[in-house]
N, C-alpha and C positions, 0 to 999 in steps of 0.2 A: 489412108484408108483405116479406119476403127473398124475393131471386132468386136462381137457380141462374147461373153461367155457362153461355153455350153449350157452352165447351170446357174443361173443367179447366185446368189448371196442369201440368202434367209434370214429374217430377223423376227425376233417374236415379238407376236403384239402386244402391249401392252392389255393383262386381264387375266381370267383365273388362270389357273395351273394346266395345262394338258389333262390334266387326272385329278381327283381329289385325292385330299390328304386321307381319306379314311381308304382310299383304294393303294395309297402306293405303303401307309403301313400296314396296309392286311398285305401285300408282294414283300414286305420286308420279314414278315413273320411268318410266312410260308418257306420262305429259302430258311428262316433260319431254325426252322423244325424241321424233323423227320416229316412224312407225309402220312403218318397214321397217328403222329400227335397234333399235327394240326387238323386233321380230322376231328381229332377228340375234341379238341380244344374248339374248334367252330358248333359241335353237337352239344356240348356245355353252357357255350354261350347262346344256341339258338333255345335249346329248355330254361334258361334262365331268363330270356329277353334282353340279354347286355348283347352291345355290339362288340365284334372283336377286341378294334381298338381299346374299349375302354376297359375289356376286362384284361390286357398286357399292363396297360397304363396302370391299373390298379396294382398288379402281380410288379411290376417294378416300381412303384412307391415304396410299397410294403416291404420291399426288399431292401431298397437303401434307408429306411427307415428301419429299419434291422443293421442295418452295417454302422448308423450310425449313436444307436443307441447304445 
């Protein structure tokens, strides 16, 4: 007699991410601020028209472009 699993096996499909990449780095840069600089920092970027992402991306170029100069 074969038994069934209770729970299948899961495997992921082949195709985008669960999430976009621009939603799981605005989750990494939320945990990795305070919650009233990442406040600031999204009111910044939404008066300037840059999206989050890009304006971290920019703030860490600039920064190792400093450490390596």
């Amino acid at each position: 007699m074969t038994t069934t699993p209770a729970q299948p096996a899961t495997r992921r499909r082949p195709g985008p991410a669960p999430w976009p990449a621009e939603r799981v780095r605005s989750e990494q840069a939320r945990a990795a601020l305070a919650p009233t600089e990442y406040a600031a920092l999204v009111r910044a970027c939404a008066d300037e028209g840059v999206s989050v992402s890009d304006r971290l991306r920019g703030l860490i170029l600039a920064y190792l472009g400093r450490q390596t100069a």
